[in-house]
C-alpha positions in Angstrom: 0.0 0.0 0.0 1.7 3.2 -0.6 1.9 6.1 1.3 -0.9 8.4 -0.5 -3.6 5.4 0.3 -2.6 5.7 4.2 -2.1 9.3 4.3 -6.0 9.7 3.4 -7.2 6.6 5.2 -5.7 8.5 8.5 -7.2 11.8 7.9 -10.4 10.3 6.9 -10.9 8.2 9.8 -9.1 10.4 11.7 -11.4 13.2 10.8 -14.4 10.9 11.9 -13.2 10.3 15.0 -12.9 13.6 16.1 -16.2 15.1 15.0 -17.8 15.7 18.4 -14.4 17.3 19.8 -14.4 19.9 17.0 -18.1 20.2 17.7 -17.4 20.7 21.4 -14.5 23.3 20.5 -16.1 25.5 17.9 -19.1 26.2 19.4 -17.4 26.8 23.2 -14.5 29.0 20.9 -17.4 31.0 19.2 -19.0 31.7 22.6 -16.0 32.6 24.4 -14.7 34.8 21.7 -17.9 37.4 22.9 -17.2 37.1 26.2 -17.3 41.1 26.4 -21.0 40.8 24.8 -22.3 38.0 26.7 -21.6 35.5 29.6 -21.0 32.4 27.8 -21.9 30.2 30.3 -24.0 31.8 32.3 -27.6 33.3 31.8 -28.0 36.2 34.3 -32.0 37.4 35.3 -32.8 40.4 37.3 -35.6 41.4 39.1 -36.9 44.7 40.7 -39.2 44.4 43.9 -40.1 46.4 46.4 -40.2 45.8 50.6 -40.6 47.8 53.6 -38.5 49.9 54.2 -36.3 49.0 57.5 -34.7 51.9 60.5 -32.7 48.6 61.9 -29.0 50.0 61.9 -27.0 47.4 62.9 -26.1 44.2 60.6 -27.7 41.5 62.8 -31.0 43.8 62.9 -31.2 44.2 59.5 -30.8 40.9 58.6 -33.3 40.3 61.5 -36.0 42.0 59.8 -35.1 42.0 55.7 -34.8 38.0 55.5 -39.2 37.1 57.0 -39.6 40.1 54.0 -37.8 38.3 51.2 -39.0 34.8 52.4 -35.5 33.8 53.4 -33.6 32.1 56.3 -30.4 32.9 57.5 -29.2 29.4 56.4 -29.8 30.7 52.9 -27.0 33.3 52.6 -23.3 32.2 52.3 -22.4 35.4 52.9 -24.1 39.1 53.6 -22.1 42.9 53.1 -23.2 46.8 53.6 -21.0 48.9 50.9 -22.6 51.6 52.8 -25.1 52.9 55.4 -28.1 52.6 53.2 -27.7 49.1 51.5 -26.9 45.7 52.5 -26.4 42.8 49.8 -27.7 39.7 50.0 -25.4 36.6 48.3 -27.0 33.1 47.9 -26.1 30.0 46.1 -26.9 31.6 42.5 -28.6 34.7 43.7 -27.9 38.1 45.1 -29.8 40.5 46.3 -29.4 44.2 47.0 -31.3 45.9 48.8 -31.9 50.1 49.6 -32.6 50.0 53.1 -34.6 53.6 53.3 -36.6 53.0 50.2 -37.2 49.3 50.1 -35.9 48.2 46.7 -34.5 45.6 46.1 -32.6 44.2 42.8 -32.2 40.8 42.3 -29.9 38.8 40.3 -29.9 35.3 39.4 -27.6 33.5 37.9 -28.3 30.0 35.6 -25.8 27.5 33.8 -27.1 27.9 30.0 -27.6 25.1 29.2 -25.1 22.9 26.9 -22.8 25.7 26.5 -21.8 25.9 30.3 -20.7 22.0 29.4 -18.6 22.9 26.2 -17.3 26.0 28.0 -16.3 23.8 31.2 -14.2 21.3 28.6 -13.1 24.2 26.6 -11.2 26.0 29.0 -10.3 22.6 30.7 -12.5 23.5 33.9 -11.9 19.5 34.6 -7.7 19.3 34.2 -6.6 16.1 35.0 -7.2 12.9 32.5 -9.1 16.0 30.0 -5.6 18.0 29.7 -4.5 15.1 28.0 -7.4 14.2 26.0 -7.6 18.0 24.6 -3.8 18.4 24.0 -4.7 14.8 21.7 -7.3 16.7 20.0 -4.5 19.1 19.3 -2.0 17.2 18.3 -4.8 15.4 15.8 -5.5 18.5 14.3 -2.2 18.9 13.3 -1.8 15.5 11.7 -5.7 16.2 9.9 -3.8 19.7 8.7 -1.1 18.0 7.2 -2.5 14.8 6.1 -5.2 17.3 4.1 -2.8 18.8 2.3 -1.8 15.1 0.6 -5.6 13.7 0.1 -5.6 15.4 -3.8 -3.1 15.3 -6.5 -2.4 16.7 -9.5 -3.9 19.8 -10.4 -6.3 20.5 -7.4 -3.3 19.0 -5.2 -1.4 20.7 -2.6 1.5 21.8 -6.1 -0.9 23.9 -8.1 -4.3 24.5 -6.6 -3.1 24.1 -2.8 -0.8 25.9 -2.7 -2.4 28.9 -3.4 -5.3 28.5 -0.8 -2.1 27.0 2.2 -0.7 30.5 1.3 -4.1 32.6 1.7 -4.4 30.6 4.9 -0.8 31.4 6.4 -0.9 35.3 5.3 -4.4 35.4 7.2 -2.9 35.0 10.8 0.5 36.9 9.4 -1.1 39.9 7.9 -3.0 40.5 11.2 -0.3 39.8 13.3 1.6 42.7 11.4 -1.3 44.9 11.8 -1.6 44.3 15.6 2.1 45.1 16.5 1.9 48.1 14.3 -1.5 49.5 15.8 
């Protein structure tokens, strides 16, 4: 069998095998790449409500007498803080409230996993470590060999001489030209 024949039998199979890993990548790289737009992985809601208002002064009263209002218990809140007189915040598992002691409103925020992309996100930015470094530095390391081996799958005029050639070049002077732009800008 010559070398040609296993060249494309590698990156065909190779190519198969790594479908749902390019899946998993894209999509998480397309997300992340907006992360000043949008929280990838994380859908935030936020609510405006209103309660009495409180005179309690101290921490412990305040707590004391916001918590029966928002239908909380002090066992809810993993944590509680007053960036000044007039408001205290209120921090739960994947809510927060904050609330203007001398008016009554109070914002709050909730935080959700989005669904799916949370997931690829987590695998994306290797959330995991361990045994997944490994698998995604694979993934790497098989792109290269798909990037390569694709370059060998035609011959003759639409191979990697005349045709390729051409598009290999278009592909190296994308990542060049903007690399000459960004250190001159």
């Amino acid at each position: 069998m010559n070398w040609r024949r296993w060249n494309n039998i590698i990156h065909r199979d190779l190519g198969y095998f790594l479908v749902a890993m390019t899946l998993v990548y894209s999509i998480s790289g397309i997300a992340v790449n907006h992360v000043a737009d949008w929280n990838p992985s994380y859908k935030r809601q936020r609510a405006v409500l209103t309660i009495e208002p409180t005179l309690a002064s101290t921490k412990e009263s305040i707590l004391a007498d916001v918590l029966p209002k928002l239908n909380l218990k002090a066992d809810d809140l993993r944590n509680s803080f007053r960036p000044d007189p007039e408001t205290i915040q209120l921090f739960l598992e994947q809510k927060s409230y904050s609330i203007d002691l001398p008016t009554g409103t109070v914002i709050v925020e909730e935080i959700r996993p989005r669904p799916v992309l949370y997931e690829l996100n987590q695998l994306h930015l290797n959330a995991p470590k361990g045994i997944w470094t490994y698998i995604s530095d694979f993934f790497a390391l098989s792109l290269i060999i798909i990037a390569i081996t694709g370059m060998f799958v035609l011959k003759g005029k639409n191979g990697l001489v005349w045709r390729g050639i051409w598009f290999v070049g278009a592909g190296i002077a994308v990542p060049v030209a903007f690399w000459v732009y960004y250190l001159n800008s």
